[in-house]
C-alpha positions in Angstrom: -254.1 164.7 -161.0 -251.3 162.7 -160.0 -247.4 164.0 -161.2 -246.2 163.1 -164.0 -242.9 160.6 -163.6 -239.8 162.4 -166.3 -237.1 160.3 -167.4 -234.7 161.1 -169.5 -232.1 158.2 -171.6 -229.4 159.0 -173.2 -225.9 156.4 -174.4 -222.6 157.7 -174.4 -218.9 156.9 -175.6 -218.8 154.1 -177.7 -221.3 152.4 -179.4 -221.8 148.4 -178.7 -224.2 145.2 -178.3 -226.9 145.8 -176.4 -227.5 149.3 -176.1 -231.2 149.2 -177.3 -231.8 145.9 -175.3 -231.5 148.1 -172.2 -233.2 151.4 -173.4 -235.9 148.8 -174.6 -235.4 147.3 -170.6 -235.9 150.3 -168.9 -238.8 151.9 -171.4 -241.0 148.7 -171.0 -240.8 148.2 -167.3 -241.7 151.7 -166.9 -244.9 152.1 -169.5 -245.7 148.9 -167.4 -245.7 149.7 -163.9 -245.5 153.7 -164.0 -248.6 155.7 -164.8 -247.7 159.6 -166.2 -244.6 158.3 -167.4 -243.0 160.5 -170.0 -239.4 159.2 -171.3 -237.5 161.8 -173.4 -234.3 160.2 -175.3 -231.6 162.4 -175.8 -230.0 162.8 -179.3 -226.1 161.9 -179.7 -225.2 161.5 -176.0 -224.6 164.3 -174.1 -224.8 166.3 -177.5 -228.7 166.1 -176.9 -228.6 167.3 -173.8 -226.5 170.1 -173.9 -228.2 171.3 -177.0 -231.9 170.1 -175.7 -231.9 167.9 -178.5 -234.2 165.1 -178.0 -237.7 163.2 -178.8 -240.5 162.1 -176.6 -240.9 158.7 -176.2 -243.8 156.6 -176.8 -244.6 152.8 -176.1 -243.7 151.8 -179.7 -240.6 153.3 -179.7 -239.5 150.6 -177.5 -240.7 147.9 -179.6 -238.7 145.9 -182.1 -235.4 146.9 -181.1 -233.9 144.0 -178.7 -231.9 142.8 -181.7 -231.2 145.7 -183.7 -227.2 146.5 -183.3 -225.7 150.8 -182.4 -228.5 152.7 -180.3 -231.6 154.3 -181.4 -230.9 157.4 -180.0 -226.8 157.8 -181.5 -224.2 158.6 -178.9 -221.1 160.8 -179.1 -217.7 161.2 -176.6 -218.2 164.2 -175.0 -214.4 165.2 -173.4 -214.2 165.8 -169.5 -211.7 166.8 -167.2 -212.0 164.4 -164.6 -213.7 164.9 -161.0 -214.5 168.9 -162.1 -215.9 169.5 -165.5 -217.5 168.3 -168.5 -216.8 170.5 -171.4 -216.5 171.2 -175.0 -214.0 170.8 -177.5 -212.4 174.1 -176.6 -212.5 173.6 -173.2 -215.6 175.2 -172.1 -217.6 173.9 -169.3 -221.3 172.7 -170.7 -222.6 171.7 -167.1 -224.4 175.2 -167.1 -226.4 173.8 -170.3 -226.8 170.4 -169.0 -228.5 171.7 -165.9 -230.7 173.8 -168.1 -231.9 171.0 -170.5 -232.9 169.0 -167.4 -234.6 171.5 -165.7 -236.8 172.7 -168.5 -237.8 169.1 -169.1 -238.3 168.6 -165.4 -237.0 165.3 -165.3 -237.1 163.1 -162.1 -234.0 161.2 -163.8 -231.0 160.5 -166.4 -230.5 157.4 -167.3 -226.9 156.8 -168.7 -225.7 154.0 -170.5 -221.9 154.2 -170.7 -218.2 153.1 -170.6 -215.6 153.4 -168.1 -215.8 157.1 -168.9 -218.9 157.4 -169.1 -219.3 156.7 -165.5 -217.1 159.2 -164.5 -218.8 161.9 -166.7 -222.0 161.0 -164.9 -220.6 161.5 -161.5 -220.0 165.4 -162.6 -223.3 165.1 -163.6 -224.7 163.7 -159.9 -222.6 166.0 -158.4 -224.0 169.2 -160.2 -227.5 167.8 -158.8 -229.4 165.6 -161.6 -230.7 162.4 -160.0 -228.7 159.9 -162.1 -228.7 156.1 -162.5 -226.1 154.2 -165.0 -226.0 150.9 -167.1 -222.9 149.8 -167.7 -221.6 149.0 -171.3 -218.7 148.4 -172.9 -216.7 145.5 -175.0 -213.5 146.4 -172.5 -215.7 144.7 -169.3 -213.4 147.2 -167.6 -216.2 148.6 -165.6 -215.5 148.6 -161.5 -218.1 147.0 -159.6 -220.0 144.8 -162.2 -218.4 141.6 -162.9 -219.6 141.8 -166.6 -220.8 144.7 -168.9 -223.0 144.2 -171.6 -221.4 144.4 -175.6 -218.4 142.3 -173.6 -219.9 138.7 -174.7 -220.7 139.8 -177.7 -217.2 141.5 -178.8 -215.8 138.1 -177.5 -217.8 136.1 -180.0 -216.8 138.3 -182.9 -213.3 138.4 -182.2 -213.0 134.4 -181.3 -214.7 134.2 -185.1 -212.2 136.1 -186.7 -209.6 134.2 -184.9 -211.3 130.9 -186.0 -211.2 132.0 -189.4 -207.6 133.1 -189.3 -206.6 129.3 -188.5 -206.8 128.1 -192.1 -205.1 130.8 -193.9 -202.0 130.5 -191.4 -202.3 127.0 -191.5 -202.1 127.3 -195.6 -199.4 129.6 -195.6 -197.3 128.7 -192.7 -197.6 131.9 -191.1 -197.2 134.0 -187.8 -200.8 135.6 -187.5 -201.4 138.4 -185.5 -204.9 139.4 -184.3 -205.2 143.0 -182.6 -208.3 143.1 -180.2 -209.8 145.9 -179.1 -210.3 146.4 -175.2 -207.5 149.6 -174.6 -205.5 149.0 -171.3 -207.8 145.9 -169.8 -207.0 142.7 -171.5 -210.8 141.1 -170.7 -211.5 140.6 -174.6 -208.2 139.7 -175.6 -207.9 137.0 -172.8 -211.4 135.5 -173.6 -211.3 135.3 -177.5 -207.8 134.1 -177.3 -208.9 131.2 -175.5 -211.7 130.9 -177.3 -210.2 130.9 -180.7 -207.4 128.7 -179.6 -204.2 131.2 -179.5 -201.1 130.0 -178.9 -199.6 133.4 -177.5 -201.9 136.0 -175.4 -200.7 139.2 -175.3 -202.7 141.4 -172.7 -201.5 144.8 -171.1 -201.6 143.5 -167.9 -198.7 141.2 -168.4 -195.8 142.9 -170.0 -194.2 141.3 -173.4 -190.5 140.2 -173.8 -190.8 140.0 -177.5 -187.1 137.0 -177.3 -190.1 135.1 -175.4 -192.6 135.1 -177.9 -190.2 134.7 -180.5 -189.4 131.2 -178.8 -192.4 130.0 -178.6 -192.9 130.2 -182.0 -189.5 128.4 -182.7 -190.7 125.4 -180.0 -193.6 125.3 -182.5 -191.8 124.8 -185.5 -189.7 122.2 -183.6 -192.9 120.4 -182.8 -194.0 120.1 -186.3 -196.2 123.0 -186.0 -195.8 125.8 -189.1 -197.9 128.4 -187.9 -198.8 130.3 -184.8 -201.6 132.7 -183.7 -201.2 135.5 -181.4 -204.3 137.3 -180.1 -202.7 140.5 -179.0 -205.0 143.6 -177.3 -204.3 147.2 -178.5 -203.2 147.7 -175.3 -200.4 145.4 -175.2 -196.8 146.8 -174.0 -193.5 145.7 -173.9 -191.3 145.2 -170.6 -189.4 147.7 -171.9 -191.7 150.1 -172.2 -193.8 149.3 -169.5 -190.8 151.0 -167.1 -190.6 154.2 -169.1 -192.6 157.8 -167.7 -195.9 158.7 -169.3 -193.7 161.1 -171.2 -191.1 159.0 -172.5 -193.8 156.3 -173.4 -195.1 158.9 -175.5 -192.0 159.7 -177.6 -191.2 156.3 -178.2 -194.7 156.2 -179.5 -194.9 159.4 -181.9 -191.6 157.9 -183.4 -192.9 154.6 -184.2 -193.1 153.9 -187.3 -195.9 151.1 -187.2 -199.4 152.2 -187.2 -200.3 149.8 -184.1 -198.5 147.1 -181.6 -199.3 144.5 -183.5 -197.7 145.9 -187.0 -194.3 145.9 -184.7 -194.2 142.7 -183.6 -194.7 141.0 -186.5 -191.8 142.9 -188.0 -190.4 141.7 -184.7 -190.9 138.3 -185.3 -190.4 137.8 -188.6 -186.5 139.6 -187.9 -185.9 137.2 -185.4 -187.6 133.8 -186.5 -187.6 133.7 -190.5 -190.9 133.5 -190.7 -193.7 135.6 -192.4 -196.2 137.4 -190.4 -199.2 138.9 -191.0 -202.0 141.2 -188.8 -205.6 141.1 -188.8 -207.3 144.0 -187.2 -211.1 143.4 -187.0 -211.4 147.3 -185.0 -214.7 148.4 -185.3 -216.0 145.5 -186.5 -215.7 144.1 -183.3 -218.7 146.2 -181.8 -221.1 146.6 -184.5 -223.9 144.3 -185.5 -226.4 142.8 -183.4 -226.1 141.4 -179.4 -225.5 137.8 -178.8 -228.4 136.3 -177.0 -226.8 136.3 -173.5 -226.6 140.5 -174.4 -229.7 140.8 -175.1 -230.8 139.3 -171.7 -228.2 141.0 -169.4 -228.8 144.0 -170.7 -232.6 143.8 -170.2 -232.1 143.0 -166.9 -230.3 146.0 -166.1 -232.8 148.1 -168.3 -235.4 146.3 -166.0 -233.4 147.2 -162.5 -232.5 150.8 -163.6 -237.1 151.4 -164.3 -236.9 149.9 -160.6 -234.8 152.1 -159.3 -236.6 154.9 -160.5 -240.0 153.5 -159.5 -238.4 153.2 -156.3 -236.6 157.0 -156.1 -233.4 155.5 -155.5 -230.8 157.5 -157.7 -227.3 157.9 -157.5 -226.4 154.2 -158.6 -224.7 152.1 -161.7 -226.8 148.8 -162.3 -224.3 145.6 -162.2 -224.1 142.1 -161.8 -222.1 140.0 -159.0 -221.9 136.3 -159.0 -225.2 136.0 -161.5 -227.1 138.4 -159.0 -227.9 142.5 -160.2 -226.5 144.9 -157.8 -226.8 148.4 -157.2 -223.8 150.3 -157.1 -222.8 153.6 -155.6 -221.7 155.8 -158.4 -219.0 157.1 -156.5 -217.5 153.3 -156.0 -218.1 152.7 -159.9 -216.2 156.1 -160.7 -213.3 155.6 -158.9 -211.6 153.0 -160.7 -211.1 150.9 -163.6 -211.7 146.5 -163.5 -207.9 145.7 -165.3 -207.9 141.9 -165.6 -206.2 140.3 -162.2 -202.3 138.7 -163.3 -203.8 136.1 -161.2 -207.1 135.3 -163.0 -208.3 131.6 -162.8 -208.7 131.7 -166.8 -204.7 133.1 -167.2 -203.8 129.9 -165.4 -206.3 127.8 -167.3 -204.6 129.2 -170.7 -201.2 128.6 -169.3 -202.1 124.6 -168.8 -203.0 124.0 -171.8 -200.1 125.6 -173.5 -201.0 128.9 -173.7 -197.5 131.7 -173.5 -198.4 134.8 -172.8 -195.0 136.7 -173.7 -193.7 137.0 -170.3 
């Protein structure tokens, strides 16, 4: 009798858009074109399989789920210490459980679909011998080597709606509005649902802030006959100031803030130095829930259907992406290394800038 083909799938870090458009991807292909398949999904991310905590997978389980939002199998963080060990809370290393877990299921593979960290995590994993493959996701698109992750599209639609809806309330009440993106130290999501939603300032951690600039823009508004102003503003977003401070010192000036996020400080920022009331909207969470847009849906079911290729054709060791509209297979190593911030030169910073766009700087 011929060998049965294991698999095992788990998600990890961050939930998003998409996640169960790809596990749906790669289960398909495989019940399609591999006989003695046996998928095992992994419960909570690297939880599941450190604690052999999983479920056997059949056909159906793969069925119905292209639209359905979060992941089907639940995902966790699991802290790592970066190029030597994946451990636990208290700084134990898990690897030793990890290993066993794969082993006892005699798996061929682990598919991972994951963040920026994720990838990383998964190179620990490579390293400590599992035959690995990864699928990129995340609403940061801060992924090296794919030009987009899925959730990222999605994220974007959300967070041009909310800024769409904050129009007519800032309008009404002549307001400054701010609108904190997620995204953490890329500015992909900030940049693209600013634009988007119309923003008249774009505040991105790639570009440093001078909070007198912004402040003027705002007052060349008013000037113009126009009361109100939205400013799409990542989490990620850092003052000049602060952007030539240590790690260390960065850090005290943040434990004695007194705002809760960036956003909170420059509206009391701006309203000090312009007159003028300002609000924030932060959408967090909110941002990556609910189901994928329809161009998620597809790219993540084409890199569910390239990672089932892969491991038709025993090729492991790589992170599924997508370069100028084409899937790629890339070293995990490469896709470790680094993290995708957004270029200061970007085509689209330009094409915000020329229509009127500031971006604080």
């Amino acid at each position: 009798m011929k060998r049965k083909t294991r698999v095992g799938l788990l998600t990890s870090g961050g939930d998003c858009q998409g996640l169960n458009a790809a596990i749906r991807g790669v289960g398909k292909t495989l019940f399609q074109y591999v006989d003695n398949i046996e998928i095992f999904g992994m419960y909570d991310g690297y939880r599941g399989l450190i604690e052999n905590d999983h479920q056997f997978m059949r056909p159906q389980d793969f069925s119905g789920i292209i639209s359905t939002g979060g992941t089907i199998l639940g995902t966790s963080r699991q802290p790592f210490i970066p190029g030597k060990a994946i451990v636990d809370k208290d700084g134990n290393d898990v690897m030793p459980s990890m290993l066993d877990t794969y082993n006892r299921l005699n798996l061929d593979c682990l598919v991972v679909l994951g963040g920026n960290g994720t990838q990383k995590s998964a190179k620990l994993l490579q390293d400590a011998g599992m035959n690995i493959i990864t699928l990129p996701k995340t609403i940061d698109n801060d992924i090296y080597g794919t030009d987009e992750t899925f959730g990222f599209q999605s994220a974007a639609d959300i967070a041009t709606n909310v800024i769409d809806y904050i129009h007519t309330t800032a309008l009404a009440h002549s307001r400054i509005f701010m609108v904190e993106v997620m995204g953490r130290d890329a500015g992909w999501l900030t940049l693209y649902s600013g634009i988007a939603g119309g923003a008249d300032v774009i505040l991105i951690p790639e570009i440093p802030y001078d909070i007198q600039s912004i402040a003027q823009t705002i007052e060349r508004r008013k000037r113009g006959g126009r009361t109100f102003s939205i400013i799409a503003v990542a989490e990620g977003a850092i003052s000049k100031e602060d952007k030539v401070l240590s790690e260390e010192e960065r850090r005290r000036v943040k434990d004695a803030n007194p705002y809760s996020t960036i956003s909170y400080q420059i509206a009391a920022q701006l309203k000090e130095l312009t007159g003028q009331e300002a609000r924030v909207t932060v959408p967090g969470h909110y941002q990556r829930g609910g189901q994928a847009c329809p161009y998620d849906r597809v790219l993540a079911t084409r890199f569910g259907v390239a990672a089932a290729r892969l491991i038709m054709e025993q090729k492991y060791g790589y992170m599924v992406g997508i370069q100028e509209g084409n899937i790629v297979h890339v070293p995990l190593e490469e896709a470790a290394s680094q993290t995708k911030f957004l270029p200061t030169d970007h085509p689209l910073i330009q094409t915000a800038r020329d229509t009127g766009t500031g971006f604080g700087d």
